[in-house]
N, C-alpha and C positions, 0 to 999 in steps of 0.2 A: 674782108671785115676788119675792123679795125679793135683799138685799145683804148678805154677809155676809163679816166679816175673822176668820179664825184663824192668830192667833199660835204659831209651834209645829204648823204642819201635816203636816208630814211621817213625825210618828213617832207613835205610841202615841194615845193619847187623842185630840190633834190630829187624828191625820188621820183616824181614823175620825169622827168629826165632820164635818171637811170635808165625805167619803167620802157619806153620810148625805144631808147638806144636797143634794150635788148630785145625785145620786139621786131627793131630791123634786123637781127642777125650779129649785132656788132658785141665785145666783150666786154662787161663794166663792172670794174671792184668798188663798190661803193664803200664810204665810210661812216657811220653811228656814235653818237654820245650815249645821250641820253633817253634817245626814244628809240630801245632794244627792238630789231627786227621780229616779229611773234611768229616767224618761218621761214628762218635762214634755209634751211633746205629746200623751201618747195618754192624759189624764187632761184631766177639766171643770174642776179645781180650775187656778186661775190661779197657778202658786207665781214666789215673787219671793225672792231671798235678804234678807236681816234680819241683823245683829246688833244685840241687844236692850241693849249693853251700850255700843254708843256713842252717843256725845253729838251724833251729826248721822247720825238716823235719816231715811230718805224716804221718804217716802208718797204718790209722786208718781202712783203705778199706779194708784189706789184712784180709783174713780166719786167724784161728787160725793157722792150720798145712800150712808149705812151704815144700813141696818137691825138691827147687833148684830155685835158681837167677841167673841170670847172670847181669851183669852191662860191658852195651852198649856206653858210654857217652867218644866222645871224641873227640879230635880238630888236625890237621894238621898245623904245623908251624916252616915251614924250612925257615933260612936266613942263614947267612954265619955267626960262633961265635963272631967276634970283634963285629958285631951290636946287636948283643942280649943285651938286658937289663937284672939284676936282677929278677927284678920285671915278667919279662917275664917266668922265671923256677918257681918261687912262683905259678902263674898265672894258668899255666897248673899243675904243680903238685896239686893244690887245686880242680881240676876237674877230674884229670884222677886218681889221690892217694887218696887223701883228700875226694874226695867224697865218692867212693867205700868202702872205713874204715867207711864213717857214716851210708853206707845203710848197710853194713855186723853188724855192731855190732845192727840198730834198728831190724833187722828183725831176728840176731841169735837165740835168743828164740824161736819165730813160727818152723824154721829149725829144731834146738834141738827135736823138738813133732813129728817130722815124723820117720818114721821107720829106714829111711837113706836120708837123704842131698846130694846134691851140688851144689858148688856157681863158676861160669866161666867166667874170669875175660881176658881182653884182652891185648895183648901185639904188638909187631910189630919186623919183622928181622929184622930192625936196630938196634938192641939193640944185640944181636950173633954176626951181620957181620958188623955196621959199617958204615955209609954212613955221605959223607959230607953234610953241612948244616943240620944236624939233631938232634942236640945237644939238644933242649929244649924237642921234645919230648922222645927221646932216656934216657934220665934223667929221665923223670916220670916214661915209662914202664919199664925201667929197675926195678925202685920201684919196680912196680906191680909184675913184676916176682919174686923178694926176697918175697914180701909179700903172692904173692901165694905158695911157698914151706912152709915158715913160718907158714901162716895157715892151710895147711896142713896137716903138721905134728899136731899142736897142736888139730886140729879139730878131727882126728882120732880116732876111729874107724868110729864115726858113719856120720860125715859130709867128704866128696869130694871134693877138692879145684883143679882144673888145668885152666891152660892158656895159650891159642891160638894167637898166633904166625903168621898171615899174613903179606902178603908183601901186593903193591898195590890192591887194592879194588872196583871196580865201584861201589860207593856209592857217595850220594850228601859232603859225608866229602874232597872226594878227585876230587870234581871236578875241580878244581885249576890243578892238576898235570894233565885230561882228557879234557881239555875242548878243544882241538882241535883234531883232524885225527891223523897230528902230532906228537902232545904227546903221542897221545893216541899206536900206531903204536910205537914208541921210548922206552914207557915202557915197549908195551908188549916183543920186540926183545930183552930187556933185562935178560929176565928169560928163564931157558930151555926148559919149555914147552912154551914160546913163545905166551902169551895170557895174560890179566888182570884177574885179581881174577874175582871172582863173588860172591854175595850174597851167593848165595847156594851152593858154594863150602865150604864155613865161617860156613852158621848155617848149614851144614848137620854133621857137625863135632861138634858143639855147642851141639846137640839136642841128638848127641850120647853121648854125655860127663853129660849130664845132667840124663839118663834113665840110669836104673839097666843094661844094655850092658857094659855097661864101669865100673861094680862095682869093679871091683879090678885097677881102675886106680887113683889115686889121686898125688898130687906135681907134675905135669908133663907140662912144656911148650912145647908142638907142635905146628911146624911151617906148616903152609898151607901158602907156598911160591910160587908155582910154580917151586920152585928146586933152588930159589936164595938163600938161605942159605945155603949152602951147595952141590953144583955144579958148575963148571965153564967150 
């Protein structure tokens, strides 16, 4: 059984992830903001609080050996480009970029000790296909995905870097875009298969990218879109 860190365990994609992993047997120290675990005890998942956004981050919790990270941690924020602020593409890319470069470089060493690594890193189809009002965050993941081929490549042989690619989501991130019938109905008619993401659709793809199954995969952004990247 292995080791494993999720960044962003507590909510949406995170933690079913977690969720998952420790269901197979395997060991996972998750991490939390804002959305306090309400039963840190009567869960397998080790959660430790985190913010990803200071500059003397600890990761004193964490075993020696990581067999694979993922980092979970991110915000929804579409308006139309003339109202975007500066300060607003700083703002997210310090969370969705900024922060995943501080937890990959404190924990690359633990990685390094294991037999083989990898770290899976999230991205979104707007960033391939395009979509209006999407500007602020289509900028940070775009980041994410140069930096996941970049690391990569240089991590190779022994570490595994890819990054998943979903459209919408039924998680508490994107409840803004679900929070009525409505919408919710409106997005899903948007994709060809005609439904909203799901959790488990996200981490069952996460959990395989992370295990010896997916060993010869690495640099790879896959989309779990529902067919909107790539169908019309």
């Amino acid at each position: 059984m292995k080791n494993y860190l999720i960044i962003g365990a507590s909510s949406g994609i995170g933690k079913k992830l977690a969720t998952q992993l420790t269901e197979t047997g395997h060991s996972v120290w998750g991490t939390y903001f804002s959305n306090e675990p309400l039963s840190k005890d009567e869960t397998a998942i080790q959660y430790h609080y985190l913010d990803v956004l200071s500059e003397e981050m600890d990761f004193g919790f964490l075993p020696d050996v990581l067999d694979g990270v993922a980092y979970c941690p991110g915000k929804i924020v579409l308006k139309p480009f003339s109202r975007v602020k500066p300060q607003e593409f700083l703002n997210d890319y310090s969370l969705q970029v900024s922060g995943a470069v501080k937890c990959i470089q404190a924990v690359l060493p633990k990685l390094k000790k294991a037999e083989s690594g990898a770290i899976i890193l999230f991205s979104t189809v707007a960033v391939q296909t395009g979509f209006g009002y999407h500007s602020i965050v289509s900028a940070s993941k775009g980041a994410i995905e140069g930096l996941a081929r970049a690391l990569a490549a240089e991590l190779a042989p022994q570490i595994r870097v890819n990054c998943i690619a979903p459209s919408v989501t039924d998680t508490p991130l994107a409840s803004q875009l679900l929070s009525t019938e409505e919408k919710r109905n409106a997005n899903a008619a948007r994709h060809p298969l005609k439904r909203i993401g799901t959790t488990s659709d996200i981490a069952h793809l996460a959990q395989f990218l992370l295990g010896d199954e997916s060993g010869w995969i690495t640099g790879q952004i896959i989309p779990v879109d529902g067919g909107m990247g790539s169908l019309r």
